[in-house]
Structures are given as C-alpha cells and as structure tokens.
C-alpha positions as CSV (number, residue, x, y, z in Angstrom):
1,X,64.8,-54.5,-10.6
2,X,60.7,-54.4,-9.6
3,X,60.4,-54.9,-6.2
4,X,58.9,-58.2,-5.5
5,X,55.4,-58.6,-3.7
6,X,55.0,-62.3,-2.0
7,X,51.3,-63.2,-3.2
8,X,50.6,-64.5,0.5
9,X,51.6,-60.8,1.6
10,X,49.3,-58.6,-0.9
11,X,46.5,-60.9,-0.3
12,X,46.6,-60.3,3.8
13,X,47.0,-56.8,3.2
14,X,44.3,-56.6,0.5
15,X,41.6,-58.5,2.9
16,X,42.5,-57.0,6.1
17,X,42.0,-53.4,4.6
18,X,39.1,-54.0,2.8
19,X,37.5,-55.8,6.2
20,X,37.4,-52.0,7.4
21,X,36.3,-50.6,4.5
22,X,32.2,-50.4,5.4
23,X,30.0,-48.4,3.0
24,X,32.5,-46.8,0.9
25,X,34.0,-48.6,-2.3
26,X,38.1,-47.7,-2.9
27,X,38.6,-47.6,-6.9
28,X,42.8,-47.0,-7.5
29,X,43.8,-45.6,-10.6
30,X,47.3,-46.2,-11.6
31,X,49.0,-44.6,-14.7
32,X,51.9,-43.2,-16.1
33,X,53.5,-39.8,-15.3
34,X,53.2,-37.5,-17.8
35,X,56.1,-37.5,-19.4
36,X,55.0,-37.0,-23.1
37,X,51.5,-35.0,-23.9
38,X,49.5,-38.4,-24.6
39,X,50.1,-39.4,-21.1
40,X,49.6,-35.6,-19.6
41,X,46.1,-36.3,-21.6
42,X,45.8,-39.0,-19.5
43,X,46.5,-37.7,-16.1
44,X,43.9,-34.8,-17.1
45,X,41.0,-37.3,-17.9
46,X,41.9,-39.8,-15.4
47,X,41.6,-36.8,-12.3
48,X,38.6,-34.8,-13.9
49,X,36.7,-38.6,-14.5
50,X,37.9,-39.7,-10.8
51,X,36.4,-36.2,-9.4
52,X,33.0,-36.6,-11.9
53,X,32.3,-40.2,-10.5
54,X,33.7,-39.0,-6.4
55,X,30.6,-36.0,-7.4
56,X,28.1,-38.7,-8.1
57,X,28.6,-41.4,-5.9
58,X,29.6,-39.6,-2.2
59,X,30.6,-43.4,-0.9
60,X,33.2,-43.5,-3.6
61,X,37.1,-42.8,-3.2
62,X,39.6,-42.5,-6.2
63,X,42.5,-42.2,-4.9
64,X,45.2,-41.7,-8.7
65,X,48.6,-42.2,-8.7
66,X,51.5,-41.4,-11.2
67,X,54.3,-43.2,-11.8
68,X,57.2,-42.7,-13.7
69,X,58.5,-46.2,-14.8
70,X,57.5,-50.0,-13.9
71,X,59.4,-50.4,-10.5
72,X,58.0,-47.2,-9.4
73,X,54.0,-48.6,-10.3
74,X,54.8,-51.4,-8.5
75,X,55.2,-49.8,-5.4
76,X,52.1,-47.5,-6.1
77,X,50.0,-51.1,-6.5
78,X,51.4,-51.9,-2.9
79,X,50.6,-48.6,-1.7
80,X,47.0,-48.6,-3.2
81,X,46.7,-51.7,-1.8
82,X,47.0,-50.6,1.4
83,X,43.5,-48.7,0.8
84,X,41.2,-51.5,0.8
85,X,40.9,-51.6,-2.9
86,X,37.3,-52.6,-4.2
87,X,38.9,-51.9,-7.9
88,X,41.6,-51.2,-9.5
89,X,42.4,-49.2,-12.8
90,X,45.6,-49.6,-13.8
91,X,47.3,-48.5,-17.5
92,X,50.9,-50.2,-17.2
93,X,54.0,-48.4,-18.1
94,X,55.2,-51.8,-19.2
95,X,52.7,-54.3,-18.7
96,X,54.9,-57.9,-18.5
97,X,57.3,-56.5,-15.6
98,X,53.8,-55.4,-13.7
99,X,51.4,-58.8,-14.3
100,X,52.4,-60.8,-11.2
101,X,51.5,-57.6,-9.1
102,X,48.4,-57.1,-11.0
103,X,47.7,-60.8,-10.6
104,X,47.6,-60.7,-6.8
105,X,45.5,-57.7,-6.5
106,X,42.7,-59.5,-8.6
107,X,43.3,-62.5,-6.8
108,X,42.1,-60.9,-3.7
109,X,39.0,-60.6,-5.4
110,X,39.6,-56.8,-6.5
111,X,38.1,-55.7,-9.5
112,X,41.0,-54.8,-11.9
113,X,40.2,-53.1,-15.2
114,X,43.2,-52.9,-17.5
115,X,44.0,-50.1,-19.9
116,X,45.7,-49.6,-23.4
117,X,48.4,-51.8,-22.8
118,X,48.2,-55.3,-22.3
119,X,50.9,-58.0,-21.1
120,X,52.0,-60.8,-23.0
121,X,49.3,-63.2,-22.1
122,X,46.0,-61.1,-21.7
123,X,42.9,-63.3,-20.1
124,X,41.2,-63.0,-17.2
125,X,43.8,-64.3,-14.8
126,X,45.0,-60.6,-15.0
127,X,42.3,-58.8,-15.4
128,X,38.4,-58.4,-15.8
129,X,38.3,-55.7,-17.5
130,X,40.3,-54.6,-20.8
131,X,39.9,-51.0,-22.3
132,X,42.0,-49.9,-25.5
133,X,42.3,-48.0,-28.8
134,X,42.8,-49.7,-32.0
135,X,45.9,-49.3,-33.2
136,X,45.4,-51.3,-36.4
137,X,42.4,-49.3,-37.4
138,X,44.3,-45.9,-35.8
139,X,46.7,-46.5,-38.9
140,X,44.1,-48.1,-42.0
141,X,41.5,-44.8,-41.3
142,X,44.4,-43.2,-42.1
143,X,45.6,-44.8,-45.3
144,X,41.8,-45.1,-46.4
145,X,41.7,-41.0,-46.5
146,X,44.8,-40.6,-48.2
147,X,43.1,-43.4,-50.7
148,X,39.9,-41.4,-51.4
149,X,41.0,-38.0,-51.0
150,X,44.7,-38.6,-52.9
151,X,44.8,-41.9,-54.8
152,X,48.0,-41.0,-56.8
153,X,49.9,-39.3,-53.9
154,X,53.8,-39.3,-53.4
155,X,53.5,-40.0,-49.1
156,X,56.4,-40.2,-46.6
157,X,55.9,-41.6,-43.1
158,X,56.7,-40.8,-39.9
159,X,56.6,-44.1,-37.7
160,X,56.1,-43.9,-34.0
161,X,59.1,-46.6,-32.5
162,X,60.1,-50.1,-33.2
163,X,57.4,-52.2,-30.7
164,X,54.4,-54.4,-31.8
165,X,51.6,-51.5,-31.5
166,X,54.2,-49.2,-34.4
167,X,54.4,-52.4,-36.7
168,X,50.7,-52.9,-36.1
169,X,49.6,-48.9,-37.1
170,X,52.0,-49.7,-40.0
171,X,50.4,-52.9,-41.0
172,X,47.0,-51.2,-40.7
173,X,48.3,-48.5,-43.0
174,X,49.3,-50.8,-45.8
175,X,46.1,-52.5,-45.4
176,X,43.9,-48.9,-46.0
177,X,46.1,-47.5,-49.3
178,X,45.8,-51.4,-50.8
179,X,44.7,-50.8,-54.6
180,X,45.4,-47.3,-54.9
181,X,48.5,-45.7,-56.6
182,X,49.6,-44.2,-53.2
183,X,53.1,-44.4,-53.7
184,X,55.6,-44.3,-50.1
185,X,58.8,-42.3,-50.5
186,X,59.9,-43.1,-47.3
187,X,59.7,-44.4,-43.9
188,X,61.5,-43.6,-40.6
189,X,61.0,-43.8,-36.8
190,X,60.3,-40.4,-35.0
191,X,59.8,-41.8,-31.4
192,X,56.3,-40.5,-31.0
193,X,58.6,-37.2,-30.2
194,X,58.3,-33.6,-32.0
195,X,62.0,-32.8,-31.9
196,X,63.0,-36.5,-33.4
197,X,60.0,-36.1,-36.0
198,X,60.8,-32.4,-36.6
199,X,64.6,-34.0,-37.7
200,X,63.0,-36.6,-39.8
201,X,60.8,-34.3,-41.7
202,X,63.8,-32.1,-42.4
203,X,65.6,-34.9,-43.5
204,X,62.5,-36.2,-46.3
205,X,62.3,-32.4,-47.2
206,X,66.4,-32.5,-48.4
207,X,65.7,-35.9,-49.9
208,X,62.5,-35.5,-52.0
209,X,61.7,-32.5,-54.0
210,X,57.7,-33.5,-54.3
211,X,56.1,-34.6,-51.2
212,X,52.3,-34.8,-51.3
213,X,50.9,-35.9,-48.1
214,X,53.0,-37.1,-44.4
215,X,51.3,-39.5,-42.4
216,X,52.6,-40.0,-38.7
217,X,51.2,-41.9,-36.1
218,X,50.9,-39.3,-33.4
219,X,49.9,-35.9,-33.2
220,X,52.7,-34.8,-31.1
221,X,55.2,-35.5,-33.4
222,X,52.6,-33.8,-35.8
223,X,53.6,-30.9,-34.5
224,X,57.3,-31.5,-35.6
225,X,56.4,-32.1,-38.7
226,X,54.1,-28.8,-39.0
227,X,57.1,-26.8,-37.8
228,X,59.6,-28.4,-40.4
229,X,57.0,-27.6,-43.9
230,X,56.5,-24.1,-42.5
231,X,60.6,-23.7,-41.7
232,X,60.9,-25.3,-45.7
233,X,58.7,-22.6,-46.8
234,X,57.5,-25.5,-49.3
235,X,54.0,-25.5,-50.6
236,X,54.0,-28.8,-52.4
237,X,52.6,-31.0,-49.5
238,X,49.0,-30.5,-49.1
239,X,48.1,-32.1,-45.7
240,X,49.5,-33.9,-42.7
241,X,47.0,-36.6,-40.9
242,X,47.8,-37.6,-37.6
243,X,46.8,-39.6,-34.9
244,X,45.2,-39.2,-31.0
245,X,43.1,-36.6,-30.7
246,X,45.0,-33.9,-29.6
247,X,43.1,-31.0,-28.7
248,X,45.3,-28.3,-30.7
249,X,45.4,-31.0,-33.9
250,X,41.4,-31.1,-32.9
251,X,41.0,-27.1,-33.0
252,X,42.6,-27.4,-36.2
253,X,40.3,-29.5,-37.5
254,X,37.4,-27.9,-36.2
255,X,39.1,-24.4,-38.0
256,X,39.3,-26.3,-40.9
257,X,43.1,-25.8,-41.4
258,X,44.1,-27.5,-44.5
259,X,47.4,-28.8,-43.5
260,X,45.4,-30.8,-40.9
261,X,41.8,-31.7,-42.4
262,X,41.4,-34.5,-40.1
263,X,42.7,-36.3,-37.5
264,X,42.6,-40.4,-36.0
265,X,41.1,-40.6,-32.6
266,X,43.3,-42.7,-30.1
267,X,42.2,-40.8,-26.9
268,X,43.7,-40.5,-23.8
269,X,40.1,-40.3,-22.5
270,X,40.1,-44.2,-22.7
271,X,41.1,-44.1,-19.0
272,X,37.9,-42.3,-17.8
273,X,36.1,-44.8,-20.0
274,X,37.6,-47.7,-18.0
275,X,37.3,-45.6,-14.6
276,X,33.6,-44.9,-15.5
277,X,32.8,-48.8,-16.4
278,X,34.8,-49.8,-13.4
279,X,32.4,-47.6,-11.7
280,X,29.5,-49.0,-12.9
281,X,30.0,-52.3,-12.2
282,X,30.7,-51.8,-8.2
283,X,28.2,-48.9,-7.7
284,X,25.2,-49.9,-10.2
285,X,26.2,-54.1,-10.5
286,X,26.3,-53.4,-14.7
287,X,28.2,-56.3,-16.5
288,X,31.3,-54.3,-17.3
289,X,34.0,-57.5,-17.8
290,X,35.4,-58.5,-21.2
291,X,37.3,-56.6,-23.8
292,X,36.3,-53.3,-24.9
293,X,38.5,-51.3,-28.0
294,X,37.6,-48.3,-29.1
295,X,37.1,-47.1,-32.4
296,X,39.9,-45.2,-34.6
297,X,37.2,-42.3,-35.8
298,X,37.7,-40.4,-38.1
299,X,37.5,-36.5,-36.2
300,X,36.1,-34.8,-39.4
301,X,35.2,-30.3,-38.9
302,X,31.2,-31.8,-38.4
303,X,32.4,-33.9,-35.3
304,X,35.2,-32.7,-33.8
305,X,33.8,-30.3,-31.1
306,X,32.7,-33.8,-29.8
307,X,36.3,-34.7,-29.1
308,X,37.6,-31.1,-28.5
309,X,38.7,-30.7,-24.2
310,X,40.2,-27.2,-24.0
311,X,41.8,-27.3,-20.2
312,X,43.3,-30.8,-21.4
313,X,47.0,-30.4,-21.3
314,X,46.5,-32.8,-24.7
C-alpha cells in the first residue's frame, strides 16, 4: 500500500523549504529504476540532461532519483519535497497510484512536468506540463514500411503486454497496413522482454514455414527475436522493424544491416526533453505548459547518427 501524504502536510513542507531557497531554483526528477534497457536509457538521459542544464545555469540544482515501484516514488516525492522544489519532473512507474502525491506538489505552486505516462484523468490539476511518445504512430510508421516496402508480405507480431499503450501500437499498426495484402500469421505478447520474445519467435518459426517480415514493438525484445532467426538458421524472413531507438538497433541501422533497415523512434531521451523545457520555463520564463508528443520517426541509414548515443546503456 502507497504511503499516504496529508495534502495540509506536503504543502507546509513544500512552502517552508522553498522560503529558504533564495537564488537557486530546485528541479526534482523522478523516474523509474532501470530495470529493463528503456528505463536504463532513461536514467542515462535524465543524469547527463540534469548535469548539461546544472553546466549552464550555476543557480540550478537537479537532484534525480530512482525508484523501483509506486510506493517507493512516493516516498522519493516526499523526500524531493523536502528540497524546496521549484519543479518537478516526474515519469510515474504507475501513474493512478502516484496522482494525489503529484497533485499536492503542484498545488504548492511547483511546477510539475509529467512524462510518458499519464494517469487516468490527465488535465492540468496534475500537471503543467505533459511530455510523451506516440504510441499510435510508434506502431502505424511501422505498418506503413512494411506496406510500401512488402505489400504482399506473410508478418507475425510480437506484442509488447496486455495495457492500453500495447492495444494502442496494435491499433496504430492495423491502421498503417490498411489496403495492402499484408497478411498476419500471428500474434502474441512478448512482455517487451528478449527472453519471452526469443520463446515467441521460436514458437512462430515451428509453426510457419514462410515468414516474411516480424514486427515487435520494442527493440529489446528485437533482440530476442534476432537471436531466434540466426539459432533457426532460416533465410526466409527478410527484416525485423522495431521500436525505441535503441542505440545497438540504431548502429544497425546506420550499418545498414538488412535484418534491421529501420527502426521507430520512442526515445528514452523524452525525459531530457521535459527536463530541458522544465528548465526553460523557470530559468528563461518560456511558455513550456500544455501537451507535447513526440514524433514516431522513422530512423532511416541518412538520419540515424542523429539518434545514435554510444555511452547510453540503451
């Protein structure tokens, strides 16, 4: 069970801290351990943005913490609170458990930008600023290449897991290979995990002798999926496309590998993009409230070095 914050409580401790606060403007980050390589993607761009913005601006602190489920973030909002937060950056490990936390920080008057994942009821009573990808798009760039490039394909699918943002992807999917004699052989959930996707892909490789393309959400199940064709020995599938912007599905890209000839950006980075808006609007007073998604691009060999972080762990 999430500790429970009294609203009257955070907002003493928010306004008596920031009373002492001066010159220097307090912007906590809080966001999810990295327990899979999206999230250690974005740890990485969350510290090395924190430590660009702390170069630029000597009166800021960012002070970023990790946390490995909800009751554990909601004790890292009471301890950033203790800071005197100007702002807060915050991408939920589950959003709905976190809101009433997240509500009393803002109500204090704190900035609060939130990231990728959004509660149930998403307005401006939780937060003033809203950074994410596009899942719906992540998924029809996807089925829009696999149109043009291989109208008449045989495809089999690796989902992510059974929540809105998978059934969104897959929606989005549907929507791109619309009109084209793409044909799906199959469909099954591989947890956004490359052992559980690396199971799934052996299991589609014993049940279909032709395969001509896999799509799966994520690039780290990707890499299940890679290992699986090259175990099989099979050369009937001619590419995988993936989804995030890993920086080893990147480098293939940018090698021009033909198993992996592109790749659908859903960036971890997206945290530095909040942090560095978040930024803006308390050190430089640009408008940075509203709702800002990212674009699904297409990472393509002519753009990808613009995506490509070689000391990410992602």
């Amino acid at each position: 069970m999430l500790k429970k914050l009294t609203g009257a409580a955070l907002l003493a401790l928010l306004m008596s801290t920031t009373a002492f606060a001066g010159d220097t403007k307090v912007i906590g980050v809080s966001i999810p351990a990295a327990d899979h390589g999206w999230t250690a993607g974005v740890v990485y761009h969350a510290e090395r943005v924190a430590a660009e913005i702390q170069k630029a601006h000597p009166d800021a602190k960012i002070i970023v913490k990790t946390s490995p489920d909800a009751a554990a973030q909601a004790n890292a909002i009471q301890d950033l609170a203790v800071q005197g937060l100007d702002a807060l950056v915050i991408l939920p490990t589950d959003p709905d458990p976190l809101v009433n936390a997240i509500k009393q920080v803002k109500a204090a008057g704190t900035f609060v930008a939130l990231v990728d994942r959004a509660p149930s009821v998403n307005d401006n009573t939780v937060r003033d600023l809203y950074v994410a990808g596009n899942n719906p798009a992540l998924g029809e760039v996807a089925g829009q290449y696999i149109k043009e490039h291989s109208p008449d394909a045989e495809v089999v699918v690796v989902r992510g897991m059974p929540i809105p943002i998978d059934q969104q992807r897959q929606d989005g999917f549907d929507r791109g290979i619309a009109g084209s004699n793409v044909k799906i052989l199959d469909r099954q959930f591989g947890n956004w995990n490359r052992d559980d996707a690396f199971k799934v892909m052996q299991d589609f490789l014993t049940k279909y002798p032709k395969i001509d393309v896999v799509w799966c959400q994520d690039d780290d199940m990707a890499v299940g999926v890679l290992q699986a064709i090259e175990q099989s020995k099979r050369t009937d599938i001619q590419y995988v496309i993936a989804g995030a912007g890993s920086k080893d599905m990147i480098k293939k890209v940018m090698d021009g590998d033909k198993m992996i000839p592109v790749d659908v950006l859903y960036p971890p980075a997206m945290v530095g993009t909040a942090l560095e808006m978040t930024a803006a609007s308390l050190f430089d007073h640009v408008p940075a409230r509203g709702v800002y998604t990212l674009d699904a691009t297409l990472v393509t060999p002519e753009n990808a070095k613009d995506f490509y972080f070689p000391d990410s762990p992602f």
